[in-house]
N, C-alpha and C positions, 0 to 999 in steps of 0.2 A: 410529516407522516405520509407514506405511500399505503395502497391497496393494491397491491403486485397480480393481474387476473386474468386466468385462464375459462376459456369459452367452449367447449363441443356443441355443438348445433346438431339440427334433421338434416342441413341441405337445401337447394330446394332455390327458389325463386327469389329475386334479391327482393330483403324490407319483411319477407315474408316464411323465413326462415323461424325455427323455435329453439328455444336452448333444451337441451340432452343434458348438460352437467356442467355444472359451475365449481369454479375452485378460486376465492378467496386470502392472502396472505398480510394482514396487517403489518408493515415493516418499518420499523422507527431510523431505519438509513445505518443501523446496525445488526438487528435481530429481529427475527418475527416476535408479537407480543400478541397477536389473535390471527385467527382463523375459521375458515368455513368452508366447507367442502357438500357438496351435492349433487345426486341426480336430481334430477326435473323430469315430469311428465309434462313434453310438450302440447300436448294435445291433439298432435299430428305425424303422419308417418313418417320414418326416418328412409330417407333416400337410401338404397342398396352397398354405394358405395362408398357411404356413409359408414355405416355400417361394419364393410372391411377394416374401414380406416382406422376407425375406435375400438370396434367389436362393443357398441353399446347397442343394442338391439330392440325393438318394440316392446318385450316378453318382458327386459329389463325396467323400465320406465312404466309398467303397469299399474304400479304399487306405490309412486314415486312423489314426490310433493308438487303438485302443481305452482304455476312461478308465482300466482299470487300469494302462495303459501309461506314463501321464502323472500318476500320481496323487501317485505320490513327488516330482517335482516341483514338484508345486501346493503341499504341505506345506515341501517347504524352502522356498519365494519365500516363504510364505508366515506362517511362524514368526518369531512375536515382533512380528507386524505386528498394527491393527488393519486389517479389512476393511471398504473402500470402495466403496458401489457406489450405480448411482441405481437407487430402489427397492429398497434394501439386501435386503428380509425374501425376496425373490422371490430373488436369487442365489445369498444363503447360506443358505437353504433347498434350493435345487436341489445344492449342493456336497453339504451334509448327507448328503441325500439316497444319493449317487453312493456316498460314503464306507459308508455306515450297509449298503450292498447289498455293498463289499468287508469289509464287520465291524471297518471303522475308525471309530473316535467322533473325527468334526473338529469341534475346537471352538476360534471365533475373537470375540473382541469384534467390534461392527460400528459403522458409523456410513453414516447412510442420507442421500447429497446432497438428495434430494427433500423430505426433513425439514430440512433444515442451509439450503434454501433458502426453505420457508416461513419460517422462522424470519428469516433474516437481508438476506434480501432479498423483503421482501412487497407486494404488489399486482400480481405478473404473470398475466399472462392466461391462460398454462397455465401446470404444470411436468412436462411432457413432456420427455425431454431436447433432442430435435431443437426442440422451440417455445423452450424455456428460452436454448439458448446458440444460437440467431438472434438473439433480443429483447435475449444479452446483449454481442452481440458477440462469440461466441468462434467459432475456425472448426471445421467438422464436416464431415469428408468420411466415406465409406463406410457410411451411415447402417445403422442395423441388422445390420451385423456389430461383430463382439466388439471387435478393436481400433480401431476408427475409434471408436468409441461411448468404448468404455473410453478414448483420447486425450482426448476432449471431456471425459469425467468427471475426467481429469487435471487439464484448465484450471479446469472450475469450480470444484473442491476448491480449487484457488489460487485462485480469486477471493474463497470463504468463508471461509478462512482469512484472507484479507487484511479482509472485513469482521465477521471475529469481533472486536469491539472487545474485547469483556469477557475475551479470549482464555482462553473454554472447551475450545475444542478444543485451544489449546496447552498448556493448563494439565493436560488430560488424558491427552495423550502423557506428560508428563514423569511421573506420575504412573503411570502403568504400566511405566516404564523401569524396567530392575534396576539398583539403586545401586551405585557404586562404592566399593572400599575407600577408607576415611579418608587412608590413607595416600599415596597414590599418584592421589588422584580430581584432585586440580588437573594432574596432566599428562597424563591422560587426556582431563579437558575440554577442555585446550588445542587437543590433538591435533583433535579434531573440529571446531575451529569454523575458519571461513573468512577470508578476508585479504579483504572485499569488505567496500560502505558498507550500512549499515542497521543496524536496534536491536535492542540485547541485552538479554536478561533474567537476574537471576540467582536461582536457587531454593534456598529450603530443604529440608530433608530434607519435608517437608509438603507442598512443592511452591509454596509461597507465592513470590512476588516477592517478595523482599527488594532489589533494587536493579536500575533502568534505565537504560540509557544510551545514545548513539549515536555511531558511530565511520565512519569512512570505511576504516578497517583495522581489522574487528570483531578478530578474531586478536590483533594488536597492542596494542586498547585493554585485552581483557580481560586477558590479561599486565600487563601494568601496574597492575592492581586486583592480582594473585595475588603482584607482585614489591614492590610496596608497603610498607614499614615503618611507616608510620605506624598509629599505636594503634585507630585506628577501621577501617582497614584492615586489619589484622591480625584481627579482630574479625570480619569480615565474609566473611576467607577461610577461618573457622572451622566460619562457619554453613554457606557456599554449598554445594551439595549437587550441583547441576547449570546449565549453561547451555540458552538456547535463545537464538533468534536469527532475526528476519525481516530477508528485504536488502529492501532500498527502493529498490537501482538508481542514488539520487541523494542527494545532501546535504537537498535539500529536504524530502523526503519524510520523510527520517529525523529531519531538526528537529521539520519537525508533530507525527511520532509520537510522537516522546520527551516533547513537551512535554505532548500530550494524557493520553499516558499515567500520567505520573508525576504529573498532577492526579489522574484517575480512579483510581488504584490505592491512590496514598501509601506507597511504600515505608518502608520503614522507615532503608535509610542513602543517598535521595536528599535532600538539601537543596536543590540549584539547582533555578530553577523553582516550587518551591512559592509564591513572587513574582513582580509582574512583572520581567520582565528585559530592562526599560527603564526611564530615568528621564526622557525629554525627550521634546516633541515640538515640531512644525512649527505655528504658528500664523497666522492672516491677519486682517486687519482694514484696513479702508477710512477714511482719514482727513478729516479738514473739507475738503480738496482734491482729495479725488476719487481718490486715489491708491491701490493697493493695499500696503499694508505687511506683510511680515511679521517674526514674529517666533519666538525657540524660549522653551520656557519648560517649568516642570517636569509632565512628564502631569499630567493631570487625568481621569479616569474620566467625566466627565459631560460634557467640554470638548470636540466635533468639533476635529480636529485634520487636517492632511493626510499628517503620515506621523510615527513614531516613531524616537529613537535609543537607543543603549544608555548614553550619558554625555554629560553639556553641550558636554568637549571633541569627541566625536565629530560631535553637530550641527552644532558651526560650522564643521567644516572642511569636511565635506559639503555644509554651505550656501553657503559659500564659492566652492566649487567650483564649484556651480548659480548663485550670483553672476557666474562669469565666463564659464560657457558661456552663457546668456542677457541678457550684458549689462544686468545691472541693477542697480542701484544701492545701492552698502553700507550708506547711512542707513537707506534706506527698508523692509533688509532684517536690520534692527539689527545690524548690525557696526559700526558707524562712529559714533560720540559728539559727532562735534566738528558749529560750525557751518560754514555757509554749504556751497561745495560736498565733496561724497565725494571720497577719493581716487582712485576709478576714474573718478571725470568730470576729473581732472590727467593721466590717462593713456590718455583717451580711449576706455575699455574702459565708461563708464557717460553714458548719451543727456544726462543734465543734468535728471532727473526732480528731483532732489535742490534745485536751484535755478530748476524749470518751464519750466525748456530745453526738456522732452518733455510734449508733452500726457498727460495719467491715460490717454485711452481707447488713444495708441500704447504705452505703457508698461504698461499691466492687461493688455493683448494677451498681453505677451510672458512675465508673471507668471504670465496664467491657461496657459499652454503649460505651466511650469515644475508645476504643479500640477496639471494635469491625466497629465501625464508621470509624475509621483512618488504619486500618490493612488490609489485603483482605487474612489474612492468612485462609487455609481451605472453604474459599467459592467458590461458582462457579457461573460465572456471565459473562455477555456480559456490556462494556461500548460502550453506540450507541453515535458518533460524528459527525461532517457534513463531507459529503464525497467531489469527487472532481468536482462534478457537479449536476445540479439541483435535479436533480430522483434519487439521489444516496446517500448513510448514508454509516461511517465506522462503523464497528465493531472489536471491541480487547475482544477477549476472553482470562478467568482467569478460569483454571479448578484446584480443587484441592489446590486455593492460589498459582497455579502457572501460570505465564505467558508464553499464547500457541502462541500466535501470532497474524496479523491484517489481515482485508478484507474489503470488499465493498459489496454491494448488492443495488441490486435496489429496490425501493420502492415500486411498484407494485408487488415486489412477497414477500411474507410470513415466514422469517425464522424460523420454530416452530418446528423444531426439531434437535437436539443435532448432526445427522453427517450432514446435511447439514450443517449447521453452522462450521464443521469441515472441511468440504469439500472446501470450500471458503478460507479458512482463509491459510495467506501466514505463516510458523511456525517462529519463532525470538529466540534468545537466551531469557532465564527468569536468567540474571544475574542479578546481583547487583545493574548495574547503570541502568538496565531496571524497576526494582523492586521500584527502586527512585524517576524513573523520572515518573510512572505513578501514585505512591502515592503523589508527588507536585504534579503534574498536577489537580488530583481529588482535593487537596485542595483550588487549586487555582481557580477552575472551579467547584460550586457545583453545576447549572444548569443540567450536564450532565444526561443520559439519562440511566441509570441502571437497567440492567435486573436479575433477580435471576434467577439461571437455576438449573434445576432437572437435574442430568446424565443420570436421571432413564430413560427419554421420550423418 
């Protein structure tokens, strides 16, 4: 659990400064679940340009609950949480502070966004927070007061969590949680996780991932690991110690991540995946007449291919299918064995390419459509999905036919140009099974929301 906190102060003489207005955001590492928001009468006058900054003014704070009034407060939002803030050392130092003057010793882990974003998102041009979430897309009203500032530090927290690949910070949480009895700990976990799509972690008493997974009903898959009888199952509900859990908003999302991650990590009771998981792909070749043919055949790692299945029978029925919405011809797209004409050119569904009824360049026409449709080799393009909450869209960008990675963005702001869009985006391996899973995915899904992008913008 985090306590995500923004600070206004008087100014003034370091150690000896006073808080103006406190903003509080209780955050379970997916949603705010409590809050607290307040002016403070400091007890002392507010520096001039101070002042400007916030427009929090003397007149204001006259009325206002002095800090020991609100101090108990702070301490219950705040117990068991670590503290979030940007500029961490400047906030919870000024708490300290406050505390240390009523002869309370507040003492909270911390974690500093300013630091969490050189780290995880580097080469921006400041990290101010007002400079940082413009450049990064996230929205910021009420600038330099506590909760408006403290919101923004909400979103970016989510946005470094989503690009803590090596998930240090989740690994950290879990790791300061007080563990649960042996006895009673699997329906405790259950209790806390969500009925919503994205990937599950599960930990050892250590805090290690021992097993990844992804679920479109996280709730529901992880029940089924804990109701389990099988022997390696059993074994596994022995070790697990705790869950954690990122939503991903979409299937897609949560495919990439599972698959990225259970490469990087190596659990120890995930098997799928450690392969590829696909055996076939789409091949093409141009024969002594000019014709475009293709064919499936089993991957090959060094072999350009236009798109991947997960089994021989799946390719051909797929291709089949792209055989009769493109009217093209079963020979020439190896289905069809025999000689002389295909059986779609007896049923009129195929031009006569098969028997030079169809010239190659009207017939390569209608192949390279089919190919161009199913491949994303060479283009460069944003696919928009639902994200993981109302105001919010994913985006997975493909630059170049290669896959860079995914993000989020909220719907109120604009992404129309090529490094914002870079800027956001959390970066992912463009392997194999990444290359796979997002070409099924678009097959399976043609509704999806397809941007063609210029580099040039």
């Amino acid at each position: 659990m985090y306590a995500i906190v923004d600070i206004e102060t008087t100014g003034g003489k370091y150690n000896e400064e006073g808080i103006t207005e406190i903003a509080i955001y209780k955050y379970d590492g997916h949603k705010v679940v409590d809050q607290f928001i307040s002016l403070v009468n400091p007890e002392q006058p507010i520096q001039p340009f101070v002042v400007g900054l916030t427009g929090i003014n003397n007149e204001m704070l006259r009325n206002a609950p002095k800090f020991y009034e609100v101090a108990k407060r702070i301490v219950e939002i705040t117990t068991d949480c670590v503290l979030v803030a940007h500029n961490a050392k400047f906030d919870y130092r000024i708490l300290r502070t406050e505390f240390r003057r009523l002869g309370f010793d507040f003492e909270r882990r911390s974690l500093c966004t300013v630091e969490l974003s050189k780290k995880l998102i580097p080469g921006q041009q400041s990290y101010s927070l007002g400079k940082l979430v413009r450049a990064l897309g996230i929205p910021l009203s009420d600038r330099h007061r506590a909760s408006g500032d403290a919101q923004a530090t909400v979103k970016l927290f989510k946005m470094l969590m989503d690009k803590d690949v090596e998930k240090d910070i989740l690994k950290d949480m879990v790791r300061a949680e007080p563990k649960k009895s042996l006895d009673t700990k699997l329906v405790y976990i259950l209790e806390e996780l969500p009925s919503i799509t994205g990937v599950y972690y599960l930990h050892n008493e250590n805090s290690d991932i021992i097993y990844i997974g992804k679920s479109k009903n996280i709730k529901k898959r992880v029940n089924q690991h804990f109701t389990n009888d099988h022997p390696k199952a059993r074994q596994m509900q022995k070790e697990v110690a705790s869950v954690s859990y990122e939503a991903t908003g979409n299937e897609l999302i949560a495919l990439l991540k599972e698959n990225q991650e259970i490469k990087q990590n190596k659990p120890k009771y995930n098997r799928a995946l450690k392969r590829d998981i696909f055996s076939h792909a789409l091949y093409q070749f141009t024969d002594e007449k000019g014709y475009i043919n293709l064919k499936i055949g089993k991957a090959h790692p060094r072999k350009k291919n236009i798109t991947t299945f997960n089994n021989l029978r799946s390719g051909k029925n797929i291709l089949a299918k792209w055989v009769e919405d493109y009217q093209l011809c079963e020979r020439l797209a190896g289905l069809d064995g025999t000689s002389g004409s295909c059986f779609s050119y007896t049923i009129k569904s195929c031009h006569g390419a098969c028997i030079e009824k169809e010239s190659p360049e009207e017939y390569n026409e209608r192949v390279q459509q089919l190919i161009d449709s199913h491949s994303y080799d060479n283009q460069h393009m944003l696919v928009i999905d639902r994200g993981r909450e109302i105001d919010e869209k994913s985006a997975l960008l493909i630059e170049e036919g290669e896959f860079k990675g995914v993000g989020y963005f909220n719907l109120n702001h604009q992404i129309n140009h090529i490094d914002i869009i870079r800027s956001i985006i959390t970066p992912m391996d463009n392997n194999r099974d990444a290359q796979h899973i997002i070409q099924s995915y678009l097959r399976k899904n043609k509704k999806l929301k397809i941007i063609q992008l210029s580099l040039n913008e």
